[in-house]
C-alpha positions in Angstrom: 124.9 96.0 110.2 124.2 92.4 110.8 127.6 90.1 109.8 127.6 87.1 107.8 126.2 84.1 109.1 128.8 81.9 110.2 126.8 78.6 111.3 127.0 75.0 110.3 126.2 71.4 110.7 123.2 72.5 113.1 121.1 69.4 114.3 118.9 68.5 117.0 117.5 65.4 118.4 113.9 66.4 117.9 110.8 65.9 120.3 111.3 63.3 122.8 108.7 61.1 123.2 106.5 62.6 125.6 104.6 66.3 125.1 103.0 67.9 127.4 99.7 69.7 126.9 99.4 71.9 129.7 103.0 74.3 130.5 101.4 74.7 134.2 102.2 70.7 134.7 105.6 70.5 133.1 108.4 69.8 135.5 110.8 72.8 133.7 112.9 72.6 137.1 112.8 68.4 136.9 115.5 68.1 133.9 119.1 70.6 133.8 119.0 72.1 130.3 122.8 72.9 129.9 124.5 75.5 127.7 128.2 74.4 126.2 130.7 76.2 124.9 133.9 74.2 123.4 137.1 75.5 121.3 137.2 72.4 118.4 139.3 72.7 116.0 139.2 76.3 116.2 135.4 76.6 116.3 132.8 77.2 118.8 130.9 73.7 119.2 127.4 75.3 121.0 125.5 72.6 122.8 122.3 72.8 124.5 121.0 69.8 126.2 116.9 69.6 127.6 115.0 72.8 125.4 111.6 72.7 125.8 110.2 73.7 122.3 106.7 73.8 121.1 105.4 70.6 119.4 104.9 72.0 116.2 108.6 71.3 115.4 107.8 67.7 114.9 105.7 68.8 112.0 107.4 72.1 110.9 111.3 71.8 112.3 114.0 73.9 113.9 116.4 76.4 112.6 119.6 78.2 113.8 120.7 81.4 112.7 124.4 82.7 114.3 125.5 85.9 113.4 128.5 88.0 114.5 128.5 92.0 114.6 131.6 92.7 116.0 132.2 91.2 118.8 128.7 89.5 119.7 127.9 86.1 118.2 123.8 86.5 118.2 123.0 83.0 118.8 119.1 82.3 117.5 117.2 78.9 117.7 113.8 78.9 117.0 110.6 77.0 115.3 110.5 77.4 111.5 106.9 79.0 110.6 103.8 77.3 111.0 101.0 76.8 113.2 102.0 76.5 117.0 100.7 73.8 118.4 98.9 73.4 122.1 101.6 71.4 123.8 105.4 71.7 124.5 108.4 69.2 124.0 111.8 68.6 125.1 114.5 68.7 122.4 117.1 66.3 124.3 120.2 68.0 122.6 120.5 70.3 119.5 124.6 71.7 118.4 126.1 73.1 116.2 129.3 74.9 115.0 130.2 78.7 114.8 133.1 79.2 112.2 135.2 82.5 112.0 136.4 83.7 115.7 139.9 84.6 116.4 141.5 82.8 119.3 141.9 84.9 122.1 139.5 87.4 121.2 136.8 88.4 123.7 133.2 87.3 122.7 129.9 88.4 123.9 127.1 85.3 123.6 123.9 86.6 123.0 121.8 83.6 123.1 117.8 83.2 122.4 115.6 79.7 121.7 112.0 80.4 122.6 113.3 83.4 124.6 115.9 85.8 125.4 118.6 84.6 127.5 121.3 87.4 129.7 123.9 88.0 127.4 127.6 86.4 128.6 131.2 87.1 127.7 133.7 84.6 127.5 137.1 84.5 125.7 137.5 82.2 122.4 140.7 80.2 123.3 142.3 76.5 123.1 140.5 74.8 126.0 137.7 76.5 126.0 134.8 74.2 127.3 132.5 76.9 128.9 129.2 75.1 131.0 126.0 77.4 131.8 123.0 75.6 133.7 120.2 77.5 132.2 117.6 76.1 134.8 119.6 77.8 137.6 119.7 81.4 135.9 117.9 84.3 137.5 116.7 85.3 133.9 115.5 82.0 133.0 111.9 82.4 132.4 110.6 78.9 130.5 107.7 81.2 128.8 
């Protein structure tokens, strides 16, 4: 059974200005997209920097669902329903806060925004400020 949803204050910058019409021509390796994980105030702050989305999130918007079974924070950003559109954009930045971990406890991040990403472990504690480059993962895969 899935846990409560323990999410809040989730925003994003939106589409930067440029899309691109053609994924084959997008420079996916040209910009880091970074993954951040920080202890504040005895939440998780998650930060990702450089997603590349589809377009129709100008139109329809993003959403974050985080939910925790147990130990695993499931960690879901995706495009609210409605038509996808035939281009792509980068979403400079989009955070928000996971409420309800106990310090010290062992966590497994189970992350996804347009895909799956490796699940990772890490351990919720005073300090925390964990960095992954996604771009530089062996199971990145852009689409």
């Amino acid at each position: 059974m899935i846990g409560v949803s323990r999410n809040k204050d989730f925003t994003h910058t939106g589409c930067s200005t440029g899309t691109k019409a053609d994924v084959e021509d997008t420079p996916f390796d040209e910009v880091t997209s970074l993954l951040t994980l920080q202890y504040v105030d005895g939440d998780l702050l998650v930060t990702r920097t450089n997603a590349w989305m589809n377009c129709s999130i100008k139109e329809y918007g993003l959403a974050c669902d985080v939910t925790i079974e147990g130990n695993v924070i499931h960690y879901n950003v995706y495009e609210k329903d409605g038509p996808s559109a035939d281009c792509i954009c980068r979403v400079e930045k989009m955070s928000s806060t996971v409420t309800g971990l106990q310090t010290g406890q062992e966590y497994t991040f189970d992350y996804s925004c347009s895909h799956d990403f490796a699940p990772f472990t890490f351990t919720f504690e005073n300090g925390l400020n964990l960095v992954r480059d996604l771009t530089d993962e062996e199971y990145y895969m852009p689409f």
